[in-house]
C-alpha positions in Angstrom: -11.3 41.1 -9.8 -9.7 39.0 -6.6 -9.2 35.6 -7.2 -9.7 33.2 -4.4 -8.3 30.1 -3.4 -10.8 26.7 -3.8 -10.8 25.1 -0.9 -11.8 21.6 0.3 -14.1 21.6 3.5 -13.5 17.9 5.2 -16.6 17.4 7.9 -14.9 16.6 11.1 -15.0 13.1 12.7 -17.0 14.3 15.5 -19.1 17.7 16.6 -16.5 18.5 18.9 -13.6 18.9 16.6 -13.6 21.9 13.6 -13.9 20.8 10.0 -10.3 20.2 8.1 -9.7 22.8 5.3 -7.2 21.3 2.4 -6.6 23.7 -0.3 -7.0 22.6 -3.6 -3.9 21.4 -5.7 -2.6 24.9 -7.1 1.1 23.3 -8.0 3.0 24.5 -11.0 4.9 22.1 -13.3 8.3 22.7 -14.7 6.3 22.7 -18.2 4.1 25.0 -17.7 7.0 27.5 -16.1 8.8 26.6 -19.6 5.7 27.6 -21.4 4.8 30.6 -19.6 8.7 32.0 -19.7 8.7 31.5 -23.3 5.5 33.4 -23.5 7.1 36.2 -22.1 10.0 36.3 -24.4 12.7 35.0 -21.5 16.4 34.9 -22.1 18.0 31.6 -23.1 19.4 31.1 -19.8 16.0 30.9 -18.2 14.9 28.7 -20.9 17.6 25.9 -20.3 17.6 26.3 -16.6 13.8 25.4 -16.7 14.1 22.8 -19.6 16.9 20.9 -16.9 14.0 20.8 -14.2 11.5 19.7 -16.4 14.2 16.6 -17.5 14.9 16.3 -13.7 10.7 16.5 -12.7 10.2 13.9 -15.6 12.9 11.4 -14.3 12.1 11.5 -10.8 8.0 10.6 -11.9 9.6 7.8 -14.4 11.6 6.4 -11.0 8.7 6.4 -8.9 6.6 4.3 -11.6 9.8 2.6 -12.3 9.7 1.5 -8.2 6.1 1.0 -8.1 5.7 -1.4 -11.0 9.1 -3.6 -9.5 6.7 -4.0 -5.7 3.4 -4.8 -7.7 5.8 -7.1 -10.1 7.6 -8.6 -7.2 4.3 -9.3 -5.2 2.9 -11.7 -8.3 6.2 -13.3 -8.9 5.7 -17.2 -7.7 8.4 -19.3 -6.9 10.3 -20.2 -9.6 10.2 -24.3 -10.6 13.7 -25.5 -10.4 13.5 -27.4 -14.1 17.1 -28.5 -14.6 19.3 -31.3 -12.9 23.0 -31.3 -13.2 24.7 -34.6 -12.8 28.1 -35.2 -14.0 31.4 -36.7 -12.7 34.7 -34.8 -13.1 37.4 -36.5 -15.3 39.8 -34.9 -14.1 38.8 -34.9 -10.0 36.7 -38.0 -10.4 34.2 -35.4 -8.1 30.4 -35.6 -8.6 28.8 -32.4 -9.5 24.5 -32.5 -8.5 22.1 -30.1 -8.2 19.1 -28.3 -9.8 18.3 -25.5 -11.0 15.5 -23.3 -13.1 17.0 -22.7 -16.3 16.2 -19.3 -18.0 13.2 -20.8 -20.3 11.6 -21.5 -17.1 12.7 -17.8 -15.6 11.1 -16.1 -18.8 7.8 -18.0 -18.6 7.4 -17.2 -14.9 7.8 -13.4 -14.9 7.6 -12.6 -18.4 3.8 -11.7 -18.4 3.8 -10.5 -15.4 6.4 -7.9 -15.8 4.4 -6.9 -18.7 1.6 -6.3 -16.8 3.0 -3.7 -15.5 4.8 -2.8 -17.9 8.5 -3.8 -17.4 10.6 -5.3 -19.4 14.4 -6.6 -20.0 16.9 -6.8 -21.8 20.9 -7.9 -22.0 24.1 -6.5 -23.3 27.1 -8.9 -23.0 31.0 -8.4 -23.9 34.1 -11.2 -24.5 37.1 -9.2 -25.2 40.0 -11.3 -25.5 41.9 -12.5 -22.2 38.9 -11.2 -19.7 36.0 -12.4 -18.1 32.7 -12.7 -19.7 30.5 -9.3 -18.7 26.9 -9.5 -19.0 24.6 -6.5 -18.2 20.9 -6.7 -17.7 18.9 -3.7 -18.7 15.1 -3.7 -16.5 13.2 -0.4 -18.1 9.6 0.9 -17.5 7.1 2.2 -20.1 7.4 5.9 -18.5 11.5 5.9 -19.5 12.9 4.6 -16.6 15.8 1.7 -16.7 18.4 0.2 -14.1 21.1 -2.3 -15.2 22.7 -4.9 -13.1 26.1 -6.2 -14.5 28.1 -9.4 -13.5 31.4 -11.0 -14.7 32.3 -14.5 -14.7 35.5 -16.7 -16.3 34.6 -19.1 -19.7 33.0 -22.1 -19.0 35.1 -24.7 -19.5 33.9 -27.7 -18.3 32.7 -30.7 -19.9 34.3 -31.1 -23.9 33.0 -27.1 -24.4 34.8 -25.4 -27.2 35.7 -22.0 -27.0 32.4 -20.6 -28.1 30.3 -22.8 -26.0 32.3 -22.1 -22.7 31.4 -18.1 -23.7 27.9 -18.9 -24.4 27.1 -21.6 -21.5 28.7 -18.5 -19.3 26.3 -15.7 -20.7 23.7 -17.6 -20.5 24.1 -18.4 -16.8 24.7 -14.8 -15.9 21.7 -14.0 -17.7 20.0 -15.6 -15.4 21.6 -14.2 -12.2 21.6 -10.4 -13.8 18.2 -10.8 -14.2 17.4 -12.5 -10.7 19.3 -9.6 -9.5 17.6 -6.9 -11.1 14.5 -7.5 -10.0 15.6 -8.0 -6.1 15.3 -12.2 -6.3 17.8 -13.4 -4.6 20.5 -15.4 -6.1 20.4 -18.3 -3.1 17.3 -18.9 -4.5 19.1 -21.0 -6.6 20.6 -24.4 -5.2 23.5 -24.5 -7.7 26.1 -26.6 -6.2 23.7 -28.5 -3.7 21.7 -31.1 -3.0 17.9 -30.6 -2.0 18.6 -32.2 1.7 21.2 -29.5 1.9 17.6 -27.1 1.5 16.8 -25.5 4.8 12.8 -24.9 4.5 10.5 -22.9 6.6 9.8 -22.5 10.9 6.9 -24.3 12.5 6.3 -21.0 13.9 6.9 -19.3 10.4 4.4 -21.9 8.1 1.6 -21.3 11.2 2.1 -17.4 10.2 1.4 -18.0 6.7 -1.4 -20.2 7.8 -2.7 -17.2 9.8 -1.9 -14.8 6.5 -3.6 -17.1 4.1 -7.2 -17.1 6.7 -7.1 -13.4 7.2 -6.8 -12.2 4.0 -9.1 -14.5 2.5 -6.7 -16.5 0.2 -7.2 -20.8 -0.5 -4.7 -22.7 0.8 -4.5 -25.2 -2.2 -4.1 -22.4 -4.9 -1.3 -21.2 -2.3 1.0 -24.3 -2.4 0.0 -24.8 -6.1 1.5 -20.7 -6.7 4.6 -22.1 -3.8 4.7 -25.0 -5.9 5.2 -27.1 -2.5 2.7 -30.1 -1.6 2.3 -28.5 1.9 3.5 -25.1 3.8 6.3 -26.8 5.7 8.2 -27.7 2.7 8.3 -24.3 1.7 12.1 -23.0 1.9 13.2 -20.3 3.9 15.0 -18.2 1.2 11.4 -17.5 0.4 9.4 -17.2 3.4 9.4 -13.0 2.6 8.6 -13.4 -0.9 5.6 -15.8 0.3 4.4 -12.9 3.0 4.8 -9.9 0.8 2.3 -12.0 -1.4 0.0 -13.3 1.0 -0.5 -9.9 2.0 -0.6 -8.1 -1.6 -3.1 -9.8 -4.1 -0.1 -12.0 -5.9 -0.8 -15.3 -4.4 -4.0 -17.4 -4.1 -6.5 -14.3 -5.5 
């Protein structure tokens, strides 16, 4: 018996142009090439060769879920509340230190659920070997077995009266939270460490009149907007985050 192709018929968009065929989905996976080969009693050879493109198919769907769930992610991910004020005066420089910053409590509240969501999650590895730099590695993975790590190095901490072990764990703890900004493409000048917030430069006319336009168009409120911007109106927004405040506006992560 001939077997035939299924096809799709598309009506055109108009009489005068012919209908649009599309054959129907007929693609093989490497799984069911495995299967079949080992059906038909194939060598070894062929057996590995097809078990490595099945690993390779399987890794390449995990890193496009991987890449999808880190847009949607990214889209819902507010601006992050700068919790933390650091005021001190050097003894030894008599220099002021002032600035704030979100600590990593207020990181992990933020994205935590909605990472999970979409089913992200993190993770760190750190090392302090004697006589070099504090290494922390942040590990982001995805349900479907996809992960990507960001490392960063940094000296001991050791200002203030730290001891040893503080200075090493004041300094993981503050690349914790710069791996982790890093990982998921946040970044790191979105922190204000070493500066005042006059030093802050904020938003455009032009730019706050273009989220005006976004927030009209695609239906969002305005005060749920600068509530998820955590700003008291658009002009005080800062311009580190103008693209983060667009990609939202016109996703569903802001004001829905």
């Amino acid at each position: 018996m001939q077997q035939t192709e299924k096809v799709n018929i598309i009506p055109a968009a108009d009489e005068q142009s012919p209908p649009i065929v599309q054959a129907a989905s007929n693609a093989v996976t490497p799984m069911e090439m495995l299967n079949a080969a080992v059906a038909r009693g194939a060598d070894i050879a062929v057996l590995e060769k097809l078990m490595d493109l099945q690993e390779r198919w399987e890794a390449g769907r995990a890193r496009k879920a991987f890449d999808a769930a880190i847009a949607a992610a990214k889209a819902e991910i507010p601006v992050i509340r700068k919790n933390r004020e650091v005021d001190f005066t050097s003894d030894r420089t008599k220099t002021r230190t002032n600035y704030r910053h979100e600590d990593f409590g207020e990181i992990a509240r933020t994205i935590d659920p909605i990472l999970g969501r979409h089913g992200l999650s993190y993770r760190f590895r750190a090392t302090s070997n004697l006589n070099e730099p504090v290494m922390v590695t942040c590990i982001v993975s995805h349900r479907d077995g996809h992960s990507d790590e960001t490392t960063l190095t940094a000296g001991r901490d050791e200002s203030g009266n730290k001891n040893s072990i503080q200075g090493i764990g004041s300094t993981i703890t503050y690349l914790q939270r710069y791996t982790l900004k890093a990982a998921l493409g946040l970044a790191a000048s979105n922190d204000d460490d070493g500066r005042t917030s006059s030093d802050v430069e904020t938003i455009t006319p032009a730019q706050a009149d273009h989220l005006r336009d976004l927030i009209k168009t695609n239906g969002k409120s305005l005060d749920k907007f600068m509530r998820w911007a955590r700003v008291d109106q658009i002009e005080d927004i800062a311009a580190e985050y103008y693209e983060a405040c667009v990609n939202a506006l016109q996703h569903q992560g802001a004001a829905r």
